[in-house]
C-alpha positions as CSV (number, residue, x, y, z in Angstrom):
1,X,51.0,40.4,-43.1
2,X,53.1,42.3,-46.1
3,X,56.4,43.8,-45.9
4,X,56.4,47.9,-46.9
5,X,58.8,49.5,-48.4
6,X,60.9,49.8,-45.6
7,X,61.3,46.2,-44.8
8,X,58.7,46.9,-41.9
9,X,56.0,44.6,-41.3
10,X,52.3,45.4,-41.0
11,X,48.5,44.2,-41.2
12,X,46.7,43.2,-44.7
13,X,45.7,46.5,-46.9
14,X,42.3,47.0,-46.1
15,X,42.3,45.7,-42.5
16,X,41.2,47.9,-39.6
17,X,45.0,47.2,-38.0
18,X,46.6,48.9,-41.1
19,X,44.5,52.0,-40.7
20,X,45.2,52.1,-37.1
21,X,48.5,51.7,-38.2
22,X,49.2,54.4,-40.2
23,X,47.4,57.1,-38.0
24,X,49.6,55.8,-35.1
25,X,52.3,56.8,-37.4
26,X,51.3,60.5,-37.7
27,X,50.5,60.8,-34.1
28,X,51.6,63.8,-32.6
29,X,51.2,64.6,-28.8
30,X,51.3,68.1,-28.7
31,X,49.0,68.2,-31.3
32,X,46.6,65.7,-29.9
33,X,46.4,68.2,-26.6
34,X,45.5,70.9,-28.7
35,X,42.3,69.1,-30.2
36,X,41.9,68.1,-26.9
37,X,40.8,71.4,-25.1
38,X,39.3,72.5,-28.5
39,X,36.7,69.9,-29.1
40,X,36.3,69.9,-25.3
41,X,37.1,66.7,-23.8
42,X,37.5,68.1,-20.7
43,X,34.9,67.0,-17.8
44,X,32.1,68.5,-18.3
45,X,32.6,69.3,-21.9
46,X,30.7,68.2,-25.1
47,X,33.8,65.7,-25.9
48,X,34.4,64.4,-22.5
49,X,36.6,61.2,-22.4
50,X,37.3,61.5,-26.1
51,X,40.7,60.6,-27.0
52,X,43.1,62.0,-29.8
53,X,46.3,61.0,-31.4
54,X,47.3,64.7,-33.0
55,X,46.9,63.8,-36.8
56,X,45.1,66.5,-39.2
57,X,42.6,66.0,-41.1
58,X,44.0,65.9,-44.6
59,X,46.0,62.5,-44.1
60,X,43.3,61.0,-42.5
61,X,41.1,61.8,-45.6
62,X,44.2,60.6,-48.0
63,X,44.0,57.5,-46.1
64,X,40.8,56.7,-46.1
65,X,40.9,57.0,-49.8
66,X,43.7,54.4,-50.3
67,X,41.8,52.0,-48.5
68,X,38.2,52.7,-49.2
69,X,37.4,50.1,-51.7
70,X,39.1,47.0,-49.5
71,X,37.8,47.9,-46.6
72,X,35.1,45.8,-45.1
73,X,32.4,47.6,-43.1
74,X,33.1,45.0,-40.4
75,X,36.5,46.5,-40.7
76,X,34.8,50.4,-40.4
77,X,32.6,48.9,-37.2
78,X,36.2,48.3,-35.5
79,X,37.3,51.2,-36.2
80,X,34.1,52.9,-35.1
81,X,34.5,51.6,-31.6
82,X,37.7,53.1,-30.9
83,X,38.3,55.4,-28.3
84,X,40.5,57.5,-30.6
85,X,38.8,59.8,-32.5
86,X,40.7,60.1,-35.8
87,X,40.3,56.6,-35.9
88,X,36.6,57.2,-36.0
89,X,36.7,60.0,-38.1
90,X,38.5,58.3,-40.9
91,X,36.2,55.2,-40.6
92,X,33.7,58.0,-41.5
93,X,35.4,59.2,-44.6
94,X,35.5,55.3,-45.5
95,X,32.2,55.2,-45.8
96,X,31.4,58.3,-47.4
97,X,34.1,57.3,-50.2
98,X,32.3,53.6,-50.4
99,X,28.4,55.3,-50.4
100,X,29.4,57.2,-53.4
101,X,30.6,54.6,-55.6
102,X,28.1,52.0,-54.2
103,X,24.9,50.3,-55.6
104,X,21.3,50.8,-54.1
105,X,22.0,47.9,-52.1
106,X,25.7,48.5,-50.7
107,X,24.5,52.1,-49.7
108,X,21.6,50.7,-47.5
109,X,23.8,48.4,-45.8
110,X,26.3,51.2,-45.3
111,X,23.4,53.6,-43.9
112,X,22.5,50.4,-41.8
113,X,25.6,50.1,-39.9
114,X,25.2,54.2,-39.7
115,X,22.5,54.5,-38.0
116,X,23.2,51.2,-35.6
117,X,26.6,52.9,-34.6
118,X,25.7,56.4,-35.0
119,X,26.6,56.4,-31.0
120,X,30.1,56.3,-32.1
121,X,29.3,59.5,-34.2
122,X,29.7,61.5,-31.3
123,X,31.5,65.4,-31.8
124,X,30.2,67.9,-34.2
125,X,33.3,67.0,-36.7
126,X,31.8,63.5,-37.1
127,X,28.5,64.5,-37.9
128,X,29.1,67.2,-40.3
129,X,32.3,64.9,-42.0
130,X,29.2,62.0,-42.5
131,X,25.6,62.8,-41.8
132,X,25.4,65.6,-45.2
133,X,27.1,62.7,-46.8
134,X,25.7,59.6,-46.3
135,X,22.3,59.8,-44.2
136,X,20.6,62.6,-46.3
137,X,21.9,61.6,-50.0
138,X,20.2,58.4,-48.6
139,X,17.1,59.9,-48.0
140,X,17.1,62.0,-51.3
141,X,17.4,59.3,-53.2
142,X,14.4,57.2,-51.9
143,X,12.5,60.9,-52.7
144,X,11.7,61.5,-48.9
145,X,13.2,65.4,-49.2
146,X,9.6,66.8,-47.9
147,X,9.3,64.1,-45.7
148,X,11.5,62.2,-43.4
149,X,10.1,60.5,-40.7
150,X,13.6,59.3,-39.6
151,X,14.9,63.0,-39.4
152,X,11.8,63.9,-36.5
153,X,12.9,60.4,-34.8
154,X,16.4,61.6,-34.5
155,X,15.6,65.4,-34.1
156,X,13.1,64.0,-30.7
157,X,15.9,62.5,-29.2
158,X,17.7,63.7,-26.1
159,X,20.9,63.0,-27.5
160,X,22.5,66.3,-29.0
161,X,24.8,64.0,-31.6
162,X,21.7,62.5,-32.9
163,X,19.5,65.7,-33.3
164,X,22.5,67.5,-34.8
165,X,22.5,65.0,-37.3
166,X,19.0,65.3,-38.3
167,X,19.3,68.6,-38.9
168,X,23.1,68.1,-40.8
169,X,21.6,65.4,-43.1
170,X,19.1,68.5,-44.6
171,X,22.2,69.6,-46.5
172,X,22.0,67.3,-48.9
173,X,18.2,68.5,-49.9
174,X,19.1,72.2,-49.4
175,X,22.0,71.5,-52.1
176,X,19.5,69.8,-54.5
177,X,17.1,72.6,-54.2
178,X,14.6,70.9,-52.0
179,X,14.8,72.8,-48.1
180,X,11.6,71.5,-47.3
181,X,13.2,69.3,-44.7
182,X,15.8,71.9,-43.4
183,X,12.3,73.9,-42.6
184,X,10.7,71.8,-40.8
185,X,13.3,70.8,-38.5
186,X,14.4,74.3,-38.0
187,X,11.0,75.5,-36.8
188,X,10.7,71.8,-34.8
189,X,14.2,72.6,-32.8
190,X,13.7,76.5,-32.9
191,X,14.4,77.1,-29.4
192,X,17.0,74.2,-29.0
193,X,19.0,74.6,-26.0
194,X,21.9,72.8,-27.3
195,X,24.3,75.0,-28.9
196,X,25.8,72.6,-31.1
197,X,22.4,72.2,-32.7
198,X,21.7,75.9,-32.1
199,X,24.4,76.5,-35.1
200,X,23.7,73.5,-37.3
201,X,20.4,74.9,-37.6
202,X,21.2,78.8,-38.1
203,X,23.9,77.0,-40.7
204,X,21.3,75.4,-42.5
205,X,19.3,78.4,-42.8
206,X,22.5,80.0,-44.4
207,X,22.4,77.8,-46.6
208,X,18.9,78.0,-47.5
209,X,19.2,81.9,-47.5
210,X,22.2,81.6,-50.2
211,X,20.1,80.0,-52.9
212,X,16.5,81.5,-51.7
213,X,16.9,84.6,-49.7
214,X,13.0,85.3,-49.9
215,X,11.9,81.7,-48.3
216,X,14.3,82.2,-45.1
217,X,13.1,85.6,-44.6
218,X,9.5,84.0,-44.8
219,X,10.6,81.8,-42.4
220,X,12.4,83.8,-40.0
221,X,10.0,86.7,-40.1
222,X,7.1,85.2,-37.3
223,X,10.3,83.3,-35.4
224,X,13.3,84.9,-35.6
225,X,12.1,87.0,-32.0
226,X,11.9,83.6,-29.9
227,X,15.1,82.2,-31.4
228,X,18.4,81.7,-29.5
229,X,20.8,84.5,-30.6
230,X,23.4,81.9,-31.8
231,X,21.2,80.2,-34.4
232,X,19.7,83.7,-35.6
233,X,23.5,84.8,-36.0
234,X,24.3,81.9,-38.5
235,X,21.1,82.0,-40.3
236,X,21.9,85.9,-41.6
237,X,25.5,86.0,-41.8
238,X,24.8,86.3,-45.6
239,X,22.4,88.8,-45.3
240,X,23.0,92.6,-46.4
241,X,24.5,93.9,-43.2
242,X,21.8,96.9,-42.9
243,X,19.0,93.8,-42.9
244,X,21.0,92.0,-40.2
245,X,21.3,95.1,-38.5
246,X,17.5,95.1,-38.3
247,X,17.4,91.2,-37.6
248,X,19.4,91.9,-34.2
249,X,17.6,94.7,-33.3
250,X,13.9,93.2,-33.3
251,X,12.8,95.5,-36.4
252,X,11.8,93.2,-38.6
């Protein structure tokens, strides 16, 4: 235990408790409702049961930062099991921080503990604050961009979280010029009836489309008709708005 400067007591730097700490610190109730009904932990809702303290997202990132480099990942496990979903989330940005200072074999253990816990990675936020980060830089760097047997495993799953982070870990290959994978998974979840994955898809095609215009319009050109109107939406946002004129209106 050290003393701050306060002459208050709290856990070791580094430790799990002193991370819990601090977001207990900025915890703000009527903020904490708010996230509440907006990542929709009502019954029935994407986030049910999730639990929020109210704190934003920039101190969590400012304190995953401090502690990054003491933290253990046993310590980011802990924090990955609790039912308070800041504390999740900045166990996330831990690792992110740690994967891109680590060695080859730090970032496989990190991916490792991932993929085992990626059950805990459970609202959109997480995902896209970890899967473009740490799962698909991963996978680039072993030179699987075209293909990623790990991405079809998650994308065939029945959990929404997991498919949404198949198709979230493509970012990192559509930034490096290699959209091979964002392809394929977009044509293998086309008609997805999540709409969580819905827009992670159409994002990623917006993405594509902002660097290669020509190959999404290849792509969209024999689909775009059986796709959900969501992910269509995202993928042309981009576009001239006389070509997503035509997009919407089935004259392409």
């Amino acid at each position: 235990m050290t003393d701050d400067s306060r002459g208050r007591t709290r856990p070791d730097v580094g430790s799990a408790a002193a991370i819990r700490t601090e977001l207990a610190e900025l915890a703000d109730p009527e903020r904490a409702a708010g996230m509440a009904r907006y990542f929709q932990a009502r019954p029935g809702g994407y986030g049910e049961g999730d639990r929020f303290l109210g704190v934003a997202v920039p101190p969590q990132r400012r304190i995953a930062r401090r502690y990054a480099a003491g933290t253990t990942l046993a310590d980011v496990e802990e924090l990955l099991e609790s039912p308070w979903h800041e504390e999740r989330l900045t166990a996330l940005f831990v690792l992110v921080h740690r994967f891109e200072r680590a060695d080859d074999g730090e970032r496989d253990r990190i991916v490792e503990l991932y993929l085992a816990r990626r059950d805990r990675v459970d609202n959109w936020d997480l995902v896209d604050a970890s899967a473009p980060y740490l799962l698909g830089p991963w996978l680039l760097a072993r030179n699987r961009a075209e293909d990623w047997p790990l991405l079809d495993e998650l994308a065939g799953s029945t959990s929404v979280w997991d498919r949404r982070i198949a198709v979230m870990a493509t970012f990192a290959g559509v930034r490096a010029g290699r959209p091979e994978a964002t392809l394929r998974l977009a044509d293998r979840l086309l008609t997805d009836p999540a709409d969580l994955v819905q827009k992670a898809v159409g994002w990623m095609l917006r993405e594509v489309a902002n660097r290669d215009r020509a190959r999404v319009e290849a792509f969209l050109g024999p689909r775009y008709r059986r796709m959900p109107r969501t992910m269509l939406r995202y993928a042309i946002e981009r576009l001239p708005a006389d070509r997503r004129r035509d997009y919407l209106a089935g004259r392409v």
